[in-house]
CHARMM internal coordinates of N, CA and C (Angstrom, degrees):
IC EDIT
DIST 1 N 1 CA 1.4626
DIST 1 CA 1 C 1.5277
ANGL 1 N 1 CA 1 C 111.12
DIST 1 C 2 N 1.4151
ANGL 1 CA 1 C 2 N 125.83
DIHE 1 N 1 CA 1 C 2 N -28.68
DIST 2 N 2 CA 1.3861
ANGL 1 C 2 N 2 CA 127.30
DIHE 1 CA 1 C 2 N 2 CA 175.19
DIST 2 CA 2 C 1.1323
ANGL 2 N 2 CA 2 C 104.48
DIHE 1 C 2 N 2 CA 2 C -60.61
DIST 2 C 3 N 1.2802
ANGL 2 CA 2 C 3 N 132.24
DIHE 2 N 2 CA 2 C 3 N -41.74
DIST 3 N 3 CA 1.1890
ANGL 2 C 3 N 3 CA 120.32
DIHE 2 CA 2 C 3 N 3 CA -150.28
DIST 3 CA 3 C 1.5762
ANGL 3 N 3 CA 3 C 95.56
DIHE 2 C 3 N 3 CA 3 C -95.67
DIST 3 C 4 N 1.4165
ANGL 3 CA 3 C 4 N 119.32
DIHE 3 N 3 CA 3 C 4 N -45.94
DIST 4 N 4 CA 1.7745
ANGL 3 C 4 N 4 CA 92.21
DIHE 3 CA 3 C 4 N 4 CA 169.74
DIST 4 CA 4 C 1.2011
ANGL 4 N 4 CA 4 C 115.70
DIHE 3 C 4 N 4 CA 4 C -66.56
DIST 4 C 5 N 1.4798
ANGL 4 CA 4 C 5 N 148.86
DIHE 4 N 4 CA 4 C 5 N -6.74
DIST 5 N 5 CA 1.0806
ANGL 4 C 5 N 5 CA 137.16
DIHE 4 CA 4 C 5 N 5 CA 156.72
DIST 5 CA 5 C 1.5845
ANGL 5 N 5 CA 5 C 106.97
DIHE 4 C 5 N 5 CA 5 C -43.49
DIST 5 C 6 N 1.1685
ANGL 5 CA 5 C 6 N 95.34
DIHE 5 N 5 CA 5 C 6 N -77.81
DIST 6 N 6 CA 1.7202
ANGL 5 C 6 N 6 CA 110.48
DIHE 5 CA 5 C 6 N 6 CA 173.14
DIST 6 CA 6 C 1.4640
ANGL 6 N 6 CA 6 C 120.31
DIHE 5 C 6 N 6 CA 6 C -18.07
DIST 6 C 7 N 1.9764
ANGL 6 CA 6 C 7 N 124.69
DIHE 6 N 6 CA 6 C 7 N -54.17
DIST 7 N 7 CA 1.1632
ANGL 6 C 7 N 7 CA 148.04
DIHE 6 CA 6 C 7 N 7 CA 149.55
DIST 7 CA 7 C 1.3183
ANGL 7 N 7 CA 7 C 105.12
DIHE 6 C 7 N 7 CA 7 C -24.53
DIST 7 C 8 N 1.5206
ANGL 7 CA 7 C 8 N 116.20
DIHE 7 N 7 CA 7 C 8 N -74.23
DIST 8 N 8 CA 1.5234
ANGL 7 C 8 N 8 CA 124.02
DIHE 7 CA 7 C 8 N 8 CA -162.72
DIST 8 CA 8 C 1.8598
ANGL 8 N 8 CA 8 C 118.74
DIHE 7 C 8 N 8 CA 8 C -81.77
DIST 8 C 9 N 1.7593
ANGL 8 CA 8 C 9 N 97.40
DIHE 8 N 8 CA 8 C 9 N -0.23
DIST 9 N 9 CA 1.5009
ANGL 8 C 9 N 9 CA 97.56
DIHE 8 CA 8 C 9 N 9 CA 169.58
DIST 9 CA 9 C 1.6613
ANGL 9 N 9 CA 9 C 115.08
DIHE 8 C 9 N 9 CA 9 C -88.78
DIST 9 C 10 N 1.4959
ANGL 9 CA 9 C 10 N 106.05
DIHE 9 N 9 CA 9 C 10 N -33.78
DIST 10 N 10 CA 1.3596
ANGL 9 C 10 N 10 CA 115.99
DIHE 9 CA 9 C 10 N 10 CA -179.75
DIST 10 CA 10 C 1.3182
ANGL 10 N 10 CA 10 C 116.53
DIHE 9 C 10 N 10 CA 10 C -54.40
DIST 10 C 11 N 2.0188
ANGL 10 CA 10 C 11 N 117.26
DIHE 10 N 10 CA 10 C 11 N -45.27
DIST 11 N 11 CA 0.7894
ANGL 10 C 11 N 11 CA 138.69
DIHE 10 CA 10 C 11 N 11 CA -139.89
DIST 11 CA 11 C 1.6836
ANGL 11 N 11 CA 11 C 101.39
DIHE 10 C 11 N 11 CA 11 C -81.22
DIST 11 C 12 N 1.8707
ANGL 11 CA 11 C 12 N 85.62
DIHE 11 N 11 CA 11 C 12 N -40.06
DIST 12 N 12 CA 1.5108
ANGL 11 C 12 N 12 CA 90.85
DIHE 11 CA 11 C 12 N 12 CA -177.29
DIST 12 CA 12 C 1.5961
ANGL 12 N 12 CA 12 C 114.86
DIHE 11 C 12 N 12 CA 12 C -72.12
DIST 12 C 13 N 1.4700
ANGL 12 CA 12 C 13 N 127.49
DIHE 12 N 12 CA 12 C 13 N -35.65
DIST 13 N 13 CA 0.8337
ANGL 12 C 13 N 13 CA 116.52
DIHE 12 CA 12 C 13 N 13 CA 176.84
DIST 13 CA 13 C 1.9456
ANGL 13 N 13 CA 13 C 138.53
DIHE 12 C 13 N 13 CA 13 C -36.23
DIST 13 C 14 N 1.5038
ANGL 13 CA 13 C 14 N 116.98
DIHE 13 N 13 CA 13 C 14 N -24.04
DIST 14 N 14 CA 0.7435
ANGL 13 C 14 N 14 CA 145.25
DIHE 13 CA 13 C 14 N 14 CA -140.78
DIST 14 CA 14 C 1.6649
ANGL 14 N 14 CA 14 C 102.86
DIHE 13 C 14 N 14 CA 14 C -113.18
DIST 14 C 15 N 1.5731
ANGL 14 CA 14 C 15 N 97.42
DIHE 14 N 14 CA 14 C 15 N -19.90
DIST 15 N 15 CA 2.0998
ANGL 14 C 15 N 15 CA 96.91
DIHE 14 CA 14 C 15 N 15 CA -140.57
DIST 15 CA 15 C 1.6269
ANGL 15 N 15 CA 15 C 87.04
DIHE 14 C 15 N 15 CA 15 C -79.81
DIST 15 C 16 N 1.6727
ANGL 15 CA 15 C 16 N 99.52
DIHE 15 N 15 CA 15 C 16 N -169.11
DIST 16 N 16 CA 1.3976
ANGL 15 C 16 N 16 CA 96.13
DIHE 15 CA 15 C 16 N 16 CA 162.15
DIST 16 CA 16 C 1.6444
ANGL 16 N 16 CA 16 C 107.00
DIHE 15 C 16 N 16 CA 16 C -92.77
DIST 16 C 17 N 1.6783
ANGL 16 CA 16 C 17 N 116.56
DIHE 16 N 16 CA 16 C 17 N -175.71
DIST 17 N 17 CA 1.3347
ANGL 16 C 17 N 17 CA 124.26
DIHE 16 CA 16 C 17 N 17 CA -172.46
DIST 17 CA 17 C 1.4467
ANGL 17 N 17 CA 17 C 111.35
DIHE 16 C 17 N 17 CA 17 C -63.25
DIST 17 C 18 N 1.1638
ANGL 17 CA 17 C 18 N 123.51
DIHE 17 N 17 CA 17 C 18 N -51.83
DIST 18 N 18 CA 1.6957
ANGL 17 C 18 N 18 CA 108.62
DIHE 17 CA 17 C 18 N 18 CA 169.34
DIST 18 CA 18 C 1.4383
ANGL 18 N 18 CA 18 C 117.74
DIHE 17 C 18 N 18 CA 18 C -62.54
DIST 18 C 19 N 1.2705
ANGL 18 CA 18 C 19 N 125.20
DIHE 18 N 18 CA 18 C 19 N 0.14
DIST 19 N 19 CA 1.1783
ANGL 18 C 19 N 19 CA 99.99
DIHE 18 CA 18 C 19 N 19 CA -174.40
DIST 19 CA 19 C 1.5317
ANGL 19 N 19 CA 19 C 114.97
DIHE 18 C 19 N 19 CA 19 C -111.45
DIST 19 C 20 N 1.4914
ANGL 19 CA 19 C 20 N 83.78
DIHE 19 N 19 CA 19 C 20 N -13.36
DIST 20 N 20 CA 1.4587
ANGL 19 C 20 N 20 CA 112.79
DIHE 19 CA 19 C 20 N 20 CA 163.67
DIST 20 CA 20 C 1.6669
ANGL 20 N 20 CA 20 C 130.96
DIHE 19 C 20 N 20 CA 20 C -46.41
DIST 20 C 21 N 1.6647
ANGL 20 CA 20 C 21 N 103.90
DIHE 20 N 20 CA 20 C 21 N -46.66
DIST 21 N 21 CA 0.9510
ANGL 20 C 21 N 21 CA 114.39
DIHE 20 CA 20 C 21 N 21 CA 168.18
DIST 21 CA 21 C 1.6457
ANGL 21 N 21 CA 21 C 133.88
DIHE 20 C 21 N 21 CA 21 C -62.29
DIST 21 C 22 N 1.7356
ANGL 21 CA 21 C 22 N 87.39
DIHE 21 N 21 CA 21 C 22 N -64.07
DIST 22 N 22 CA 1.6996
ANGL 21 C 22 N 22 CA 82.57
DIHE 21 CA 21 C 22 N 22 CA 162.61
DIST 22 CA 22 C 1.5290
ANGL 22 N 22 CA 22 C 142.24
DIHE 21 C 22 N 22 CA 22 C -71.77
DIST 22 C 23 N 1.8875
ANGL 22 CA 22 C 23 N 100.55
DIHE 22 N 22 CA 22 C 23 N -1.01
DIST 23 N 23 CA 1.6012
ANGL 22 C 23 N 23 CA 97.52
DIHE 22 CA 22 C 23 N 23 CA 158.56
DIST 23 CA 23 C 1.4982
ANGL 23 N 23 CA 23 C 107.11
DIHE 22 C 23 N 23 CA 23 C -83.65
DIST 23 C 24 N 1.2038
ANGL 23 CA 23 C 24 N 126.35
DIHE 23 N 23 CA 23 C 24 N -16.12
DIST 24 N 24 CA 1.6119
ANGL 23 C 24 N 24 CA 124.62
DIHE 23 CA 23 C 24 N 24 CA 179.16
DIST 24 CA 24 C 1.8698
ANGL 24 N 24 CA 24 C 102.88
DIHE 23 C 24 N 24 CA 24 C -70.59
DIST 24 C 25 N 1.2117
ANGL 24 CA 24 C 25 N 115.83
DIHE 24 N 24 CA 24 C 25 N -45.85
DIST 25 N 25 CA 1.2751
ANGL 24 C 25 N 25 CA 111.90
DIHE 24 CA 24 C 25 N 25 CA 162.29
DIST 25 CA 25 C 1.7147
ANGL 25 N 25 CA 25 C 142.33
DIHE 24 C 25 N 25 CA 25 C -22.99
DIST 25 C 26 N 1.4987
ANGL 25 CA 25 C 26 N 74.09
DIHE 25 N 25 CA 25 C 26 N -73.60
DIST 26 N 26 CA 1.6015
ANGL 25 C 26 N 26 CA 105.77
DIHE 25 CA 25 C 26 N 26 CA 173.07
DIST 26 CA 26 C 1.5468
ANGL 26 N 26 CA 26 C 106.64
DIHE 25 C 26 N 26 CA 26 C -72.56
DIST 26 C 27 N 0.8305
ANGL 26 CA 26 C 27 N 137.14
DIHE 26 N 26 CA 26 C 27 N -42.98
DIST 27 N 27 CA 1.7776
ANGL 26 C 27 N 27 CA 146.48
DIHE 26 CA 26 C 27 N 27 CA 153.20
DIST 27 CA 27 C 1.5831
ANGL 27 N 27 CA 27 C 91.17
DIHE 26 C 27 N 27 CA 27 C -22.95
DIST 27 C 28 N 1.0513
ANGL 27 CA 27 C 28 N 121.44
DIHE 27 N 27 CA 27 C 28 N -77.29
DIST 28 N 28 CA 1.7893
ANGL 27 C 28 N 28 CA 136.92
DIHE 27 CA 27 C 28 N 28 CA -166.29
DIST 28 CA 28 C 1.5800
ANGL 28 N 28 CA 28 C 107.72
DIHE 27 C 28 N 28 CA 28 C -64.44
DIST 28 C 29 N 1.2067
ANGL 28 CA 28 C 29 N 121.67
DIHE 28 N 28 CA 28 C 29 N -10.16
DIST 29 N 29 CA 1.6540
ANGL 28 C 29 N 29 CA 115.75
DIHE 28 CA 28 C 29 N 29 CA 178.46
DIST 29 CA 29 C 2.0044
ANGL 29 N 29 CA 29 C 99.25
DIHE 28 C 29 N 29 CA 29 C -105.30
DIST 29 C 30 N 1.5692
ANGL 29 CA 29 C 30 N 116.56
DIHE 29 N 29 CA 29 C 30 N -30.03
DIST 30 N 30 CA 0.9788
ANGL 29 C 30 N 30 CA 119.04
DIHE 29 CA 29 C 30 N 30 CA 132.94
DIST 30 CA 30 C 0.9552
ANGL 30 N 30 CA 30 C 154.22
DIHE 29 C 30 N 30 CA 30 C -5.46
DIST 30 C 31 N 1.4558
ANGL 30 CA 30 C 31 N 130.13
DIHE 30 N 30 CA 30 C 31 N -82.44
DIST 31 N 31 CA 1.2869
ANGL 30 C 31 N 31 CA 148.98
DIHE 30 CA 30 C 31 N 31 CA 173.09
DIST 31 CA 31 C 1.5131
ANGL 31 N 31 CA 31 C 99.03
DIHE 30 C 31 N 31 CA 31 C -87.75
DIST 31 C 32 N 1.4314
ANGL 31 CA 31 C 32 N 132.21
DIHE 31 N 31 CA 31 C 32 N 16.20
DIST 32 N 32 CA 1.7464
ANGL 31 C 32 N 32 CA 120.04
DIHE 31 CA 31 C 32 N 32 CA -165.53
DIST 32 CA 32 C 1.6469
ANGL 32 N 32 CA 32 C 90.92
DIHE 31 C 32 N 32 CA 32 C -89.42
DIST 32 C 33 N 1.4458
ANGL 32 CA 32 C 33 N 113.25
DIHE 32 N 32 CA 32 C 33 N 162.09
DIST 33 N 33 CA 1.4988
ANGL 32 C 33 N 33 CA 106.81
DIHE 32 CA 32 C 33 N 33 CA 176.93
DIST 33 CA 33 C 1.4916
ANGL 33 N 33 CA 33 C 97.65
DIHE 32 C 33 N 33 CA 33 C -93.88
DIST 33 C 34 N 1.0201
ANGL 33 CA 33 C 34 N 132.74
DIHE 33 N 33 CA 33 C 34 N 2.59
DIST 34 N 34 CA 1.8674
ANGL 33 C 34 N 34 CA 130.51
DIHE 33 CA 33 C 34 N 34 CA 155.57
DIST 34 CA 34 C 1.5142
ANGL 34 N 34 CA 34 C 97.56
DIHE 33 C 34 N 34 CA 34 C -58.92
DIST 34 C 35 N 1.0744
ANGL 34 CA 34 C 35 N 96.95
DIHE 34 N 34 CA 34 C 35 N -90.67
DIST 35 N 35 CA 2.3279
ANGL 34 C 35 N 35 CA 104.77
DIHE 34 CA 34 C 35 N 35 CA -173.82
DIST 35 CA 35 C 1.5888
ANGL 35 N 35 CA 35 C 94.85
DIHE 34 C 35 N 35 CA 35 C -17.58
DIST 35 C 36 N 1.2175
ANGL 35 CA 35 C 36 N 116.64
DIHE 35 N 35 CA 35 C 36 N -64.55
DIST 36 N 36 CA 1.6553
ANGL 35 C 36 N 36 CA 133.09
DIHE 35 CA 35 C 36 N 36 CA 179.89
DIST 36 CA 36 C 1.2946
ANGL 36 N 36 CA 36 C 91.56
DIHE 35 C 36 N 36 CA 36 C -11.80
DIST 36 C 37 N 1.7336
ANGL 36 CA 36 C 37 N 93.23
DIHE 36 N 36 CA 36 C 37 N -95.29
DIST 37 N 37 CA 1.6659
ANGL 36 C 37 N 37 CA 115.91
DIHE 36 CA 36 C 37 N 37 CA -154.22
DIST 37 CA 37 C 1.5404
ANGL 37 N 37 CA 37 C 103.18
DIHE 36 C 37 N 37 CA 37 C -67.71
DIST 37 C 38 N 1.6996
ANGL 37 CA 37 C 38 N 119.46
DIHE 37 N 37 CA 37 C 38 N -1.25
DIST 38 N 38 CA 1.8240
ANGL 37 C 38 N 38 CA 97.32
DIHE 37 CA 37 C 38 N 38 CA 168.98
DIST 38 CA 38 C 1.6389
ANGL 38 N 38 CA 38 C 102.17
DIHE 37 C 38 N 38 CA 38 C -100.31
DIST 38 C 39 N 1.2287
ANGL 38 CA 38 C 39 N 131.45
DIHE 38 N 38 CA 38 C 39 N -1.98
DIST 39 N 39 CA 1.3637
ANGL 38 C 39 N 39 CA 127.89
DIHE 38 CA 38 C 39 N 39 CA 177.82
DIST 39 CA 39 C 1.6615
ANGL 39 N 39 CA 39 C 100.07
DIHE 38 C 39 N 39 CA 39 C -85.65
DIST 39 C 40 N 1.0872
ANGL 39 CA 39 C 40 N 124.86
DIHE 39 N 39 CA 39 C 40 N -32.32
DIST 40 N 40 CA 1.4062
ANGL 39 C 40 N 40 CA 129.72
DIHE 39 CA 39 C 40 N 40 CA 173.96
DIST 40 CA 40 C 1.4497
ANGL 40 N 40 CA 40 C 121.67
DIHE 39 C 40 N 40 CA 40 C -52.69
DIST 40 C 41 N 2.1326
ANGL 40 CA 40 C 41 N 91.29
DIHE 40 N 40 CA 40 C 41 N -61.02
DIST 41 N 41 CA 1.4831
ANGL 40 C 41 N 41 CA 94.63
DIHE 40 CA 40 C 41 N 41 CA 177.17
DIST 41 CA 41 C 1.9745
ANGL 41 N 41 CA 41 C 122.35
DIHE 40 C 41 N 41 CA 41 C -84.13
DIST 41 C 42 N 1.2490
ANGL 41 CA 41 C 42 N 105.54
DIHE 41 N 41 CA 41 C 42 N 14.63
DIST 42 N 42 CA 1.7271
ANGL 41 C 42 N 42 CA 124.59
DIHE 41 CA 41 C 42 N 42 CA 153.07
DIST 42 CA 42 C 1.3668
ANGL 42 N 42 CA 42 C 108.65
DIHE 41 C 42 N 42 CA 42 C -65.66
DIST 42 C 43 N 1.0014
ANGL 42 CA 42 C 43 N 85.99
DIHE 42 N 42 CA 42 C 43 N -84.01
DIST 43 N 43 CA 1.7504
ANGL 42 C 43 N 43 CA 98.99
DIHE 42 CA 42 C 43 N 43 CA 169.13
DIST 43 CA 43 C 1.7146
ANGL 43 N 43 CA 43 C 129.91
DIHE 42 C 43 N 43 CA 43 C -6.59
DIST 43 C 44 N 1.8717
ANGL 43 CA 43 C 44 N 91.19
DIHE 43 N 43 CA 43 C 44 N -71.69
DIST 44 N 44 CA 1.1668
ANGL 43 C 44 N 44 CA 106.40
DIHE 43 CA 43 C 44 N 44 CA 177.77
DIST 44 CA 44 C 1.6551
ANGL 44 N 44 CA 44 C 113.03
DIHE 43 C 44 N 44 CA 44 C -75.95
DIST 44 C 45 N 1.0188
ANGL 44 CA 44 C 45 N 116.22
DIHE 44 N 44 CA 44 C 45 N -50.07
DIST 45 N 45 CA 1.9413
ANGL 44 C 45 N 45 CA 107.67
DIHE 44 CA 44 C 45 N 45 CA 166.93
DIST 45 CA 45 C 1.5233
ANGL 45 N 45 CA 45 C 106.77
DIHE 44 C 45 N 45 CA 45 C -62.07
DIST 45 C 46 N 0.8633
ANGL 45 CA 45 C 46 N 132.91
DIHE 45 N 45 CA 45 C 46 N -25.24
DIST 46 N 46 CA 1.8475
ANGL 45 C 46 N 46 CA 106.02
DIHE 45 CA 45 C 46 N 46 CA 162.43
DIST 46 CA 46 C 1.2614
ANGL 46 N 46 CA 46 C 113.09
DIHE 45 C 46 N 46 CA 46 C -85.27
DIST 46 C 47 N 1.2576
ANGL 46 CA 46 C 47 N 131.97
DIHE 46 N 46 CA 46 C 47 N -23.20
DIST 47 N 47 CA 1.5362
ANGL 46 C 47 N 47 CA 118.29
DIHE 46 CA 46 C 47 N 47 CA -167.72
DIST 47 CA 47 C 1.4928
ANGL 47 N 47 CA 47 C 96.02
DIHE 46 C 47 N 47 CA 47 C -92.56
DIST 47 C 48 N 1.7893
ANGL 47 CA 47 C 48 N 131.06
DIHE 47 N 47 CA 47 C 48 N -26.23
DIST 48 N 48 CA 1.4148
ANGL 47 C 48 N 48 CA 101.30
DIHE 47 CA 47 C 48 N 48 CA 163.77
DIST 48 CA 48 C 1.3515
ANGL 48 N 48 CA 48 C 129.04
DIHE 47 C 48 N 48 CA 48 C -101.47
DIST 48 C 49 N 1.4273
ANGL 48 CA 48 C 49 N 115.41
DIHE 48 N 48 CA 48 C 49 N 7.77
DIST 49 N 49 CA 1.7160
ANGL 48 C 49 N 49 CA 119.62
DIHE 48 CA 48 C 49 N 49 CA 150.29
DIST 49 CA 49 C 1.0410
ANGL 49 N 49 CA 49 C 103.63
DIHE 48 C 49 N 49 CA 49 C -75.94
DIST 49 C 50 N 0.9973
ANGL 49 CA 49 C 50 N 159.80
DIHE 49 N 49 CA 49 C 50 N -26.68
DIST 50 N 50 CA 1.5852
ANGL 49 C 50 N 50 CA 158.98
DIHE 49 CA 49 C 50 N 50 CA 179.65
DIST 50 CA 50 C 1.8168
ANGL 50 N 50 CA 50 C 87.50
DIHE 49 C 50 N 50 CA 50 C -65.24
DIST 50 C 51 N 1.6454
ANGL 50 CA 50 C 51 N 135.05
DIHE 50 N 50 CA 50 C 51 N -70.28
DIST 51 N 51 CA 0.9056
ANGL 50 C 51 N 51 CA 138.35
DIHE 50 CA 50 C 51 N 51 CA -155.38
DIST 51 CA 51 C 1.4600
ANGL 51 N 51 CA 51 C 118.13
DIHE 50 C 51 N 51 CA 51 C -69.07
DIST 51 C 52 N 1.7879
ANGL 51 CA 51 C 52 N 105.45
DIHE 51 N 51 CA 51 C 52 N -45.58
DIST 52 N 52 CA 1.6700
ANGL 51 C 52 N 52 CA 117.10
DIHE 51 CA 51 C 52 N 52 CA 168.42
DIST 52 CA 52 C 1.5794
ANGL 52 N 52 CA 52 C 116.45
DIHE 51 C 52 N 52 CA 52 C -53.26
DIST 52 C 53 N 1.6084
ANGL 52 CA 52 C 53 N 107.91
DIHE 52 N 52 CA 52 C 53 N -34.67
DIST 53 N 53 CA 1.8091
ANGL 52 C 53 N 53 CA 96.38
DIHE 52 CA 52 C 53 N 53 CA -179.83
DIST 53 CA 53 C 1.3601
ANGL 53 N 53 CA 53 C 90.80
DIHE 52 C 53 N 53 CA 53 C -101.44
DIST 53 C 54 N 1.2159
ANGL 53 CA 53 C 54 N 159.39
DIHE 53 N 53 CA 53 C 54 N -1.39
DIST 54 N 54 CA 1.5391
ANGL 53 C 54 N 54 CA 131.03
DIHE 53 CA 53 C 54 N 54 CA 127.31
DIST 54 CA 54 C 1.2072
ANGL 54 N 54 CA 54 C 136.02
DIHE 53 C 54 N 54 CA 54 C 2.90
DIST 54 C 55 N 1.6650
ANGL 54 CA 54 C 55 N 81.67
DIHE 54 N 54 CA 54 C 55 N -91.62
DIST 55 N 55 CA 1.4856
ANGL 54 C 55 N 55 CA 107.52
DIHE 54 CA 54 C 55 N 55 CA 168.19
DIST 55 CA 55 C 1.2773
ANGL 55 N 55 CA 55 C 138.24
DIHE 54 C 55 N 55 CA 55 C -67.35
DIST 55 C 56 N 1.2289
ANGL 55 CA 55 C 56 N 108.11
DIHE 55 N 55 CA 55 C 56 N -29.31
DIST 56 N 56 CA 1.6377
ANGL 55 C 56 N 56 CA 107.49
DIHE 55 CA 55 C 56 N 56 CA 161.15
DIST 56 CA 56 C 1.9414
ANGL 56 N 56 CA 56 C 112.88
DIHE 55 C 56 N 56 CA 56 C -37.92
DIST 56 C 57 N 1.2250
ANGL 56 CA 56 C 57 N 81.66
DIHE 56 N 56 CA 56 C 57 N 147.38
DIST 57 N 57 CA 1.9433
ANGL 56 C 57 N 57 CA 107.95
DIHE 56 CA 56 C 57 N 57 CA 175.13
DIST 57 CA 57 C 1.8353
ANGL 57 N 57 CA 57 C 86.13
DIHE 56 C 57 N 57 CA 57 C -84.89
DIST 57 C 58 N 1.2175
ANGL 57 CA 57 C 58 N 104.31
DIHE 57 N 57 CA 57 C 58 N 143.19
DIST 58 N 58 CA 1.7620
ANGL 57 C 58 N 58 CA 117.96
DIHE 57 CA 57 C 58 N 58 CA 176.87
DIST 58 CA 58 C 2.0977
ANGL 58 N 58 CA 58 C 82.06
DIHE 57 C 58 N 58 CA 58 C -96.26
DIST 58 C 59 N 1.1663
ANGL 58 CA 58 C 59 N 91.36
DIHE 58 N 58 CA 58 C 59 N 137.80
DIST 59 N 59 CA 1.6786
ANGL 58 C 59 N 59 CA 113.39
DIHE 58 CA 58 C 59 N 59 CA 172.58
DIST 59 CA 59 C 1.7666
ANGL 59 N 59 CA 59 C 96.01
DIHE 58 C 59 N 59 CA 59 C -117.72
DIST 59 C 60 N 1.1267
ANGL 59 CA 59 C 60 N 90.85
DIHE 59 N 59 CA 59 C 60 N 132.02
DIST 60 N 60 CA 1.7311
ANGL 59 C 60 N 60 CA 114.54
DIHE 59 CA 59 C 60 N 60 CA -175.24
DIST 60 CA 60 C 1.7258
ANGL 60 N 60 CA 60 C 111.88
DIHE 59 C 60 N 60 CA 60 C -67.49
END
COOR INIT
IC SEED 1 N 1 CA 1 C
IC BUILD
């Protein structure tokens, strides 16, 4: 995520004024510690459903 942050700071620098704004927007839902903690808890429900049907025994 830093690094498309990074992407979308350069990008904005450059844009025109409306477009400016709503990448400044989206910048701010971004960097929010909500976005944070739901990219985290993505994360964590796929990487341990990914692990629970792993590990599961297959029943016939």
């Amino acid at each position: 995520t830093e690094r498309a942050l990074q992407v979308m700071e350069t990008c904005q620098a450059g844009a025109p004024e409306g477009v400016k704004g709503r990448a400044e927007k989206l910048l701010n839902i971004f960097q929010s510690d909500l976005f944070q903690a739901l990219l985290i808890q993505e994360f964590y429900e796929v990487t341990v459903c990914e692990n629970q049907a792993t590990s599961r025994p297959q029943t016939p």
